[in-house]
C-alpha positions as a Markdown table, in Angstrom:
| # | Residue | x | y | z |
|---|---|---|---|---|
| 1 | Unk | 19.0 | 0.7 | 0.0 |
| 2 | Unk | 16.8 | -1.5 | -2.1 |
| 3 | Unk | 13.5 | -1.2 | -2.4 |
| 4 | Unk | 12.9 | -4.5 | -2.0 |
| 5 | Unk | 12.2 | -4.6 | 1.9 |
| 6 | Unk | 9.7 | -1.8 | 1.2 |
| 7 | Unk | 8.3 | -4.2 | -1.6 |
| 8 | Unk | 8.2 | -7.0 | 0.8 |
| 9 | Unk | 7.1 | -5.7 | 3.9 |
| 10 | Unk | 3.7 | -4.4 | 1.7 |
| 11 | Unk | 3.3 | -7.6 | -0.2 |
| 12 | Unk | 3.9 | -9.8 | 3.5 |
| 13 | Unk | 1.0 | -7.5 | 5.4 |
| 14 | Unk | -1.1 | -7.0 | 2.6 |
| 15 | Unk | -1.6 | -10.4 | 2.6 |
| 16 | Unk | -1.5 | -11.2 | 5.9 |
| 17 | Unk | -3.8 | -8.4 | 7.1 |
| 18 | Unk | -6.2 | -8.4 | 4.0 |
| 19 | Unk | -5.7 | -5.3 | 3.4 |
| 20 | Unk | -5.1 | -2.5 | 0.9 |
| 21 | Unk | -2.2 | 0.1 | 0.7 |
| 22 | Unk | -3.2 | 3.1 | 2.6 |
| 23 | Unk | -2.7 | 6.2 | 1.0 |
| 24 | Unk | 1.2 | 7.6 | 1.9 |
| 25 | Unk | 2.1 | 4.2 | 3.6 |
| 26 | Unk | 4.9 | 3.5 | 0.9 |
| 27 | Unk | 6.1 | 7.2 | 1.2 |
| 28 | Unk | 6.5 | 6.7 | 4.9 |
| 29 | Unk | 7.7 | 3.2 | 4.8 |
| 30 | Unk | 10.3 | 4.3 | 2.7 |
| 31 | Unk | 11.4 | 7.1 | 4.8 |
| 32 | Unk | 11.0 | 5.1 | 8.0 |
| 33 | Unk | 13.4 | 2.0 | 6.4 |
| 34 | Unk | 15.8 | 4.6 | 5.2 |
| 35 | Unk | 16.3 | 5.9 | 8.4 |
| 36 | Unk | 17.4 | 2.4 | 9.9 |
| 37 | Unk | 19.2 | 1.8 | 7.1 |
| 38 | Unk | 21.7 | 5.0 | 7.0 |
| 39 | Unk | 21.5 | 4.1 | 10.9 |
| 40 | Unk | 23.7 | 1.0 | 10.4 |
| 41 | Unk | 21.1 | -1.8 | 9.5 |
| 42 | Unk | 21.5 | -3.2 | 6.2 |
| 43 | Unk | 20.1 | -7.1 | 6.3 |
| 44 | Unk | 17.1 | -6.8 | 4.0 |
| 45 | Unk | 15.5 | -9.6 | 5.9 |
| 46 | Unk | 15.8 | -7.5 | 9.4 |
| 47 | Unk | 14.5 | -4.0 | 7.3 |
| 48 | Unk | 11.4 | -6.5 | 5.8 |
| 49 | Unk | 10.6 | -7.5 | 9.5 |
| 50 | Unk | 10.8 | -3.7 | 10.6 |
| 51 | Unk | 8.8 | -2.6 | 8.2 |
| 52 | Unk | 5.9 | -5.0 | 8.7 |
| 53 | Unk | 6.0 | -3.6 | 12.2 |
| 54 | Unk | 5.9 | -0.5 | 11.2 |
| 55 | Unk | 3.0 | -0.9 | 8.7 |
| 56 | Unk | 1.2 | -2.5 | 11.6 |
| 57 | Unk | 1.6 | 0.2 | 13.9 |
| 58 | Unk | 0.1 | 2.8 | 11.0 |
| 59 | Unk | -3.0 | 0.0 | 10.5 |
| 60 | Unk | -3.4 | 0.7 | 14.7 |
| 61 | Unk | -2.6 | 4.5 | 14.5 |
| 62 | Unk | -5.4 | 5.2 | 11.7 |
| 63 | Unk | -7.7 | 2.8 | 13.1 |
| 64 | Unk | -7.4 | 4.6 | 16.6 |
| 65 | Unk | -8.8 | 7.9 | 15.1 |
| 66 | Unk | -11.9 | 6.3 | 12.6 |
């Protein structure tokens, strides 16, 4: 896999959330995308829109604990 949907996803919700890469959320992305990736999905469009879930989900999770 490309890092291109990982590239996306943090451009798309940067932007759209206004905010700033939190620390490890590339690392995890990655890993996270790879996963559905070696698990059969390979349309970069469907891995971008995964991973903006995915990044919004870790926005939620460390918002939850501050």
């Amino acid at each position: 896999m490309q890092t291109l949907p990982v590239d996306r996803a943090l451009s798309i919700y940067g932007a759209l959330a206004d905010r700033s890469e939190t620390k490890g959320a590339r690392e995890r992305l990655s890993r996270h995308l790879m996963k559905l990736y070696v698990d059969g999905e390979t349309n970069e469009h469907r891995l971008t829109v995964h991973g903006l879930s995915y990044l919004q989900k870790l926005d939620r999770d460390n918002d939850s604990r501050n």
